[in-house]
C-alpha positions in Angstrom: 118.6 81.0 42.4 121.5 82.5 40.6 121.4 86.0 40.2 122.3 87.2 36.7 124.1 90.3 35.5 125.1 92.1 32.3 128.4 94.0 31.9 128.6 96.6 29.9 131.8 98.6 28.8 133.5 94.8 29.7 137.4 95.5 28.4 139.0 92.7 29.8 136.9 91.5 32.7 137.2 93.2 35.7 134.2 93.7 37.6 132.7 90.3 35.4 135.5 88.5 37.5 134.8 90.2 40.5 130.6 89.3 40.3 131.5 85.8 39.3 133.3 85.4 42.4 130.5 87.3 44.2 127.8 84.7 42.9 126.7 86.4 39.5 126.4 84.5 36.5 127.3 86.6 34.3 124.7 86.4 30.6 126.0 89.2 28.8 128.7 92.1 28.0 129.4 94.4 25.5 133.2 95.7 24.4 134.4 97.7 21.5 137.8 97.2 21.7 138.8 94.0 20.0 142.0 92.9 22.1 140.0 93.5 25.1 137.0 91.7 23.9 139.3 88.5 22.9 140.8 89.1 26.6 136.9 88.4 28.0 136.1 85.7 25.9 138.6 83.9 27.2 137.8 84.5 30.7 133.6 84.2 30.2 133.8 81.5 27.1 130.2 80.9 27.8 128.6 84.7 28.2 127.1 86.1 25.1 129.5 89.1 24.1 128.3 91.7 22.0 131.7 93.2 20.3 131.4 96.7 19.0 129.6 100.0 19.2 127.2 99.5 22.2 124.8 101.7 20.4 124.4 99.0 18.2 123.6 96.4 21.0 120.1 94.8 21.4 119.3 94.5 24.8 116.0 92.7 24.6 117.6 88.8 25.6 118.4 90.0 28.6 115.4 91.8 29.8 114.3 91.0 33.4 118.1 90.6 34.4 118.9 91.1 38.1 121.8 93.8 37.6 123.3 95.9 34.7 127.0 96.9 35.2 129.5 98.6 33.8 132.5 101.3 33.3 131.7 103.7 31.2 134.4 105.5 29.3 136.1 107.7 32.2 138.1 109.9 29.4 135.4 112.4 29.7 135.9 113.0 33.6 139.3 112.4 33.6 141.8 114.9 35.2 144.4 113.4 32.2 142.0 114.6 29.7 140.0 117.4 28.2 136.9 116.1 30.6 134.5 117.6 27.8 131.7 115.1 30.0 128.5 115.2 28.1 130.3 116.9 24.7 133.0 114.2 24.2 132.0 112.1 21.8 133.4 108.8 24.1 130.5 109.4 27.0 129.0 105.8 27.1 127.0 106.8 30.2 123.7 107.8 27.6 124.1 104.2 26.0 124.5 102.5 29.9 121.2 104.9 30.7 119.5 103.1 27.7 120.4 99.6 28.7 118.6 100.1 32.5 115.8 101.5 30.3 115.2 98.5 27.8 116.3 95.2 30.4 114.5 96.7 33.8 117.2 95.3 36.3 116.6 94.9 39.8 119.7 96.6 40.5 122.5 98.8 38.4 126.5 99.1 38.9 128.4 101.7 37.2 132.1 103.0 38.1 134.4 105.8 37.2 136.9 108.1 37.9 136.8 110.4 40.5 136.7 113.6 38.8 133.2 112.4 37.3 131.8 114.2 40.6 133.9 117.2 40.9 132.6 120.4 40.9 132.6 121.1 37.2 131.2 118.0 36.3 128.6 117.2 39.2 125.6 118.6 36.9 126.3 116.0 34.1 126.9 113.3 37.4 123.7 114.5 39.0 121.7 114.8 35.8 122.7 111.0 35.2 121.2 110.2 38.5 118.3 111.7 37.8 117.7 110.0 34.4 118.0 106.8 36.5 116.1 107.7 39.5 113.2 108.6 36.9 113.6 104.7 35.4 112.6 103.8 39.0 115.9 103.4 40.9 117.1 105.1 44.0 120.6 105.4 43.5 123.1 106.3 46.4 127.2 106.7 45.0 131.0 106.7 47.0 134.1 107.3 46.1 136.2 104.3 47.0 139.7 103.4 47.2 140.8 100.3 46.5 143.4 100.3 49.3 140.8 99.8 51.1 139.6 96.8 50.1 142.3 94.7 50.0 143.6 95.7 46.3 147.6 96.3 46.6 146.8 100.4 45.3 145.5 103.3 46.1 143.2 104.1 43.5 140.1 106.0 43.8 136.8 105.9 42.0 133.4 106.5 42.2 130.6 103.6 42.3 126.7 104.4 41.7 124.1 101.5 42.8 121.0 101.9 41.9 117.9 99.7 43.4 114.5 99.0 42.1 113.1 99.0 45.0 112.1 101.1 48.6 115.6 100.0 49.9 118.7 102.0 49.5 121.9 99.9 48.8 124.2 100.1 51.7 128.3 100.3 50.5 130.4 97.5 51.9 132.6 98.7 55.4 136.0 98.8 54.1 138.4 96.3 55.2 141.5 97.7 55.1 143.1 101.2 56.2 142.1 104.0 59.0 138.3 102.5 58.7 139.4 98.9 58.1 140.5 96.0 60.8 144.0 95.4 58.7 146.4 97.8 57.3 146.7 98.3 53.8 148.2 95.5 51.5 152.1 96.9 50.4 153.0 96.2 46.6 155.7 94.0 47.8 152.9 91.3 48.6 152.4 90.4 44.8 155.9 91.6 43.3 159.3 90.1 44.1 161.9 92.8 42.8 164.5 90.2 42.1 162.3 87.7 40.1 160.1 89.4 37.5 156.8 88.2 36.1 156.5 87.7 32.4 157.2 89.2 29.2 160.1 92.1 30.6 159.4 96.1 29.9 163.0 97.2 28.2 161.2 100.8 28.4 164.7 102.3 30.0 164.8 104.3 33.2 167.3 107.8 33.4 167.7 110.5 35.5 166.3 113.3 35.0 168.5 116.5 34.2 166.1 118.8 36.4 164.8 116.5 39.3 161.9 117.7 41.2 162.1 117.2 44.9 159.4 116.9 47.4 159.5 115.5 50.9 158.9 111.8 49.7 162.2 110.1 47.2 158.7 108.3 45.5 157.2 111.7 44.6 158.7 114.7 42.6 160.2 114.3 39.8 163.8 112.6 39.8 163.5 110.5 36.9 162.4 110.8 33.3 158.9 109.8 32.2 155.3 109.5 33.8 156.1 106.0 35.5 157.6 106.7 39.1 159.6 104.5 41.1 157.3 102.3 43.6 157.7 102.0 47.4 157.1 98.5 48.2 156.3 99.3 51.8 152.7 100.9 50.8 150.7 100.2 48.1 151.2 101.4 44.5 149.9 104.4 43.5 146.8 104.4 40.3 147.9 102.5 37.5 146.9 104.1 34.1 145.6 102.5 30.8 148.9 104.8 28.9 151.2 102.5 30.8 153.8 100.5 28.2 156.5 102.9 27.2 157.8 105.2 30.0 154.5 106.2 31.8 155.0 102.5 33.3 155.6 101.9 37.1 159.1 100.8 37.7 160.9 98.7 40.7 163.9 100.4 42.5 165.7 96.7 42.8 169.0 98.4 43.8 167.5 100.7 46.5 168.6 103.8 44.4 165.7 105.8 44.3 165.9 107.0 48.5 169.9 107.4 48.7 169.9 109.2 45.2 167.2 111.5 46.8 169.1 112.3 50.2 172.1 113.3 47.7 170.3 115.6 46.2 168.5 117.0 49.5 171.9 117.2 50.4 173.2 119.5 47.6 174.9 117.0 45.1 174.4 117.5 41.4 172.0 115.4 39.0 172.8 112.1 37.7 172.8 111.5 34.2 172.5 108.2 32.5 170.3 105.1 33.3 169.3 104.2 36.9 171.1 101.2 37.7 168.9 98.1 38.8 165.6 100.1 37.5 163.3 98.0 36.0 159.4 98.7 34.7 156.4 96.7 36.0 155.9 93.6 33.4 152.3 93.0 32.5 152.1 90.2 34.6 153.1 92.6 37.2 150.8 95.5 36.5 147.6 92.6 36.5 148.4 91.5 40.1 148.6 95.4 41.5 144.8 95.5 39.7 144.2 92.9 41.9 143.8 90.3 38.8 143.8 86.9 40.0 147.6 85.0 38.6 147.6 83.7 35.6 145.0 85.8 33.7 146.1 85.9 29.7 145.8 89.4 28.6 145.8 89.5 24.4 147.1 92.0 22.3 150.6 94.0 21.9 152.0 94.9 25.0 150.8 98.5 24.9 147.2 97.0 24.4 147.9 94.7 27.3 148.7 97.3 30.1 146.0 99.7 28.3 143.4 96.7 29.2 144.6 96.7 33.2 144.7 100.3 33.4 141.1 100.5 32.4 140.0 97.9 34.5 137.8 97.8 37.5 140.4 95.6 40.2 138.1 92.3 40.2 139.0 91.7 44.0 136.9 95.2 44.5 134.2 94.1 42.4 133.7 91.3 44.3 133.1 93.1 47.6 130.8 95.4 46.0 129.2 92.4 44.1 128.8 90.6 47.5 126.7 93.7 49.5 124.9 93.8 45.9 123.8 90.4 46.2 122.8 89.9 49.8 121.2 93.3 49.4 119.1 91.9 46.5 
């Protein structure tokens, strides 16, 4: 029999696609955010999506469902925000603590950030687990990278799995890395710097009048905005939901970026200007580093459209998970 699951906190369909592709049919989701909920439907025409304040969601069709999943908002842990956790007024995780409550799941998924366990906010983390362990769960969590599953990026976040039963769920052995069988997956697997994907990013790249230099040309400082050069040869580093303008990854086509950086090592003055053969990740781009499968149709303006993969659970990472989560079950 199929096992069924609910996502809630969908945005575009991340871990949905990844438990499809793990087995799950997936019978319901929830998403505020308009462009991201038109993003689903088109992906999951057939699951019944509740769009709009979850506290607003009835949860009584799906009662008896085999696994309730989601991302709740990670603004409150993030490191880019305030992390207010329990006081800021986006914490979903009461509203995701309410859904295990009302449906009674076999099993529950939930991801975020990794600053949701640091030492600051590891009371409001613990006291979550201890709201679920009290619905009749034992829970075990991990902080993951994605790197090392397979996804083209090193991006880390925790994962809580909660089981309705005597068993404790047992993480998936990574499969890529120091503790994998393959070495990580280099961005230059899903990007080709001289043929672009999509809709360009004319977002312009320029050298900044104060570069920062560290030991790596990729880190520092050299350039102006948040979005840093990538290096092919390893995989990219955490894509983030304010990608669009000039917090968007960019491709060093030219080979600048390491030659620039041994001039400057080397006591040459700053550039000025635009960095020739620079150009930012397209969506297309920035979807295939999620680890998005190709041709996914993201909808929205473009700042939407990167705001929607930045937010996203990479569905190739779901899937793993989603896999242990079903044989386990």
């Amino acid at each position: 029999m199929t096992p069924e699951a609910v996502d809630l906190f969908a945005g575009a369909g991340g871990i949905s696609l990844g438990l499809q592709a793990a087995g799950f049919e997936i019978r319901g989701a929830v998403e505020h955010d308009g462009d991201a909920a038109a993003t689903f439907r088109g992906l999951h025409p057939g699951t019944k999506l509740h769009e709009g304040d979850i506290a607003a969601a009835d949860f009584s069709d799906f009662e008896g469902v085999d696994l309730v999943a989601g991302g709740p908002p990670c603004q409150p842990f993030s490191v880019g925000g305030k992390r207010l956790a329990e006081d800021d007024p986006r914490n979903g995780f009461p509203q995701f603590i309410r859904a295990v409550r009302d449906i009674r799941p076999r099993a529950f998924l939930f991801e975020n950030v990794a600053g949701a366990v640091s030492a600051t906010k590891r009371p409001y983390f613990e006291w979550m687990l201890r709201e679920l362990h009290a619905c009749g769960y034992r829970t075990v969590w991990r902080c993951v990278n994605a790197a090392d599953f397979g996804v083209p990026q090193r991006r880390l976040r925790v994962f809580a799995v909660g089981l309705r039963s005597d068993a404790t769920f047992e993480f998936p052995r990574p499969s890529h890395g120091s503790d994998g069988d393959q070495e990580w997956i280099p961005a230059k697997s899903v990007l080709d710097p001289q043929h672009p994907l999509g809709t360009p990013n004319t977002a312009k790249i320029t050298y900044a009048r104060r570069p920062d230099l560290r030991p790596s040309p990729y880190d520092g400082h050299l350039f102006n905005g948040g979005g840093r050069p990538l290096d092919l040869e390893r995989p990219s580093p955490t894509l983030l939901a304010s990608m669009g303008g000039n917090k968007t990854p960019w491709i060093d086509v030219l080979n600048v970026v390491p030659d620039y950086h041994a001039t400057l090592l080397s006591g040459e003055l700053p550039r000025s200007g635009e960095v020739p053969g620079a150009r930012r990740l397209t969506v297309s781009e920035a979807a295939l580093i999620q680890g998005f499968p190709p041709g996914i149709s993201f909808v929205g303006r473009q700042s939407s459209q990167y705001r929607q993969i930045g937010n996203a659970v990479p569905p190739s990472l779901a899937r793993r998970i989603g896999e242990a989560l079903r044989d386990q079950l």
